[in-house]
C-alpha positions as CSV (number, residue, x, y, z in Angstrom):
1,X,-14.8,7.5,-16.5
2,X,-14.6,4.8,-14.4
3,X,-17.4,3.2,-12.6
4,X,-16.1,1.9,-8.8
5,X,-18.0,0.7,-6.3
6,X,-17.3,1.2,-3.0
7,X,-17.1,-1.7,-0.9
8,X,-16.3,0.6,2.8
9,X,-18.9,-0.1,5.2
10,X,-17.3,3.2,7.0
11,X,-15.6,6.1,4.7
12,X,-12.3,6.7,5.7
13,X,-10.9,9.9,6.4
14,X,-7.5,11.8,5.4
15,X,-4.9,11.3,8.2
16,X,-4.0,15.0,8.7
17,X,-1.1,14.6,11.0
18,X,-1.3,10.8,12.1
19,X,1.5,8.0,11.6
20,X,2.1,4.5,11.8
21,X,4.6,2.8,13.8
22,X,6.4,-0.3,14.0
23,X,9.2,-0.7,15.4
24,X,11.3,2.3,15.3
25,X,9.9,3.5,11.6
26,X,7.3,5.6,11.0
27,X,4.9,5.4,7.9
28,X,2.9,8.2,7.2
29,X,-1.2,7.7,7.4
30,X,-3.2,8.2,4.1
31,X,-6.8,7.7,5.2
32,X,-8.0,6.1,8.4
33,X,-11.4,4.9,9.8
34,X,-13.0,3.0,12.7
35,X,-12.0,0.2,10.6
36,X,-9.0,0.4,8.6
37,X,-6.6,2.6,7.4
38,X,-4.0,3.2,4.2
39,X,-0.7,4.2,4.8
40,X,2.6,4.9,2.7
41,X,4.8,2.1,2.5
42,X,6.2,-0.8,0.8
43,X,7.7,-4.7,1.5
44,X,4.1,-6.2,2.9
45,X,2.2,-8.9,1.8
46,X,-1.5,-9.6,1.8
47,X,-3.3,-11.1,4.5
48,X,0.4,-10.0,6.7
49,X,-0.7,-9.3,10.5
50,X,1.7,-6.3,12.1
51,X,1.7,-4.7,15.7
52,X,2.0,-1.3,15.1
53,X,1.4,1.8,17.2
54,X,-0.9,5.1,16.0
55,X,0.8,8.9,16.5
56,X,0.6,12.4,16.1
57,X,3.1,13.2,14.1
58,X,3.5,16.1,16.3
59,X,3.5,13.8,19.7
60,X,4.5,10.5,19.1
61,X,4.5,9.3,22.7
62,X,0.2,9.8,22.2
63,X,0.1,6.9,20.8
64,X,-2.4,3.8,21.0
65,X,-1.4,-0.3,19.9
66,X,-2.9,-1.5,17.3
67,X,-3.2,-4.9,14.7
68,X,-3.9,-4.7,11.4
69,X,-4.2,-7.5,9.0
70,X,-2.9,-6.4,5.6
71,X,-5.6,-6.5,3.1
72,X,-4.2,-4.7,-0.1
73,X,-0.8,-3.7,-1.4
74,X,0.3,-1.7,-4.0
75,X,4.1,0.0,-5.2
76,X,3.9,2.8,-2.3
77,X,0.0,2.3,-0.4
78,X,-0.4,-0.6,1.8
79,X,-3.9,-0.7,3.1
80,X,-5.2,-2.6,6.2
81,X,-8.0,-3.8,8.3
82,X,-7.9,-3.4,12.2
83,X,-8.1,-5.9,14.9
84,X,-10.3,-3.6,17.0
85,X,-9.8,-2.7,20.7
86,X,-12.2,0.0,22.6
87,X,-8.7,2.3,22.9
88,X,-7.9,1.8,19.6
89,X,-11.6,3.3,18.5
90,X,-11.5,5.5,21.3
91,X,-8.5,7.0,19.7
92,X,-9.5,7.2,16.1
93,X,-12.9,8.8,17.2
94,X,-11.0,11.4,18.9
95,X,-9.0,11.9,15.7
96,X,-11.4,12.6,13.4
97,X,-13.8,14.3,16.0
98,X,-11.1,17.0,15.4
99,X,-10.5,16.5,12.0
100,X,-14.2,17.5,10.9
101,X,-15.1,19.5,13.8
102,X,-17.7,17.6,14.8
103,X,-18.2,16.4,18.6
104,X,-18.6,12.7,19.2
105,X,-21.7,11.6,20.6
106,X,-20.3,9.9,23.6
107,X,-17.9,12.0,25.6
108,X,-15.7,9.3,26.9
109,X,-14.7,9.4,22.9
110,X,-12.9,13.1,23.3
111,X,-9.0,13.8,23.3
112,X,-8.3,14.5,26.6
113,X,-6.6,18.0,27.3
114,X,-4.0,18.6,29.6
115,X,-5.1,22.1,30.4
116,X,-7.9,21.8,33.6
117,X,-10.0,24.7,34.6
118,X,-11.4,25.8,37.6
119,X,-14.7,26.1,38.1
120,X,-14.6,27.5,41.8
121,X,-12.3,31.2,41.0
122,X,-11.2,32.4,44.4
């Protein structure tokens, strides 16, 4: 057995459904958290800055910009740190909020749904 230590101030999360973008290919997301994520891909280099965008796999055009500084690379897992912005967060809060059922605290931090109710039936 191995004995790791885990250096994550916050624990990252599987993807389930979210992708990476850059330019017009997409890289699947591994694990993702307020502060970095890993992701599936190859051709990087340590310490590499990219501009990418975050998606649903199922709705790309819900997508938020992003920078990540490229912190560790292996054959097929490149894993990065973010550059954080509040819509980046916002967006990544919102994503695991419904990954692990759990309701952020703040709700400014919710998806928000197309579908409106009314509250005032006529």
């Amino acid at each position: 057995m191995t004995d790791l230590t885990e250096r994550r101030i916050n624990p990252r999360l599987a993807g389930h459904g979210l992708v990476m973008m850059i330019g017009r290919r997409v890289f699947p997301i591994a694990n993702i958290s307020i502060t970095g994520l890993g992701f599936q891909g190859s051709g990087y280099r340590e310490n590499e800055v990219l501009t990418v965008q975050i998606a649903r796999i199922n709705a790309l055009e819900d997508c938020v910009p992003a920078v990540i500084t490229v912190r560790s690379v292996q054959e097929t897992m490149v894993r990065g740190e973010f550059h954080p912005t509040l819509p980046l967060m916002r967006y990544i809060i919102a994503h695991l909020s419904e990954v692990t059922g759990a309701d952020p605290t703040y709700p400014g931090f919710r998806r928000e749904t197309t579908a409106k109710t009314d509250s005032n039936p006529s």
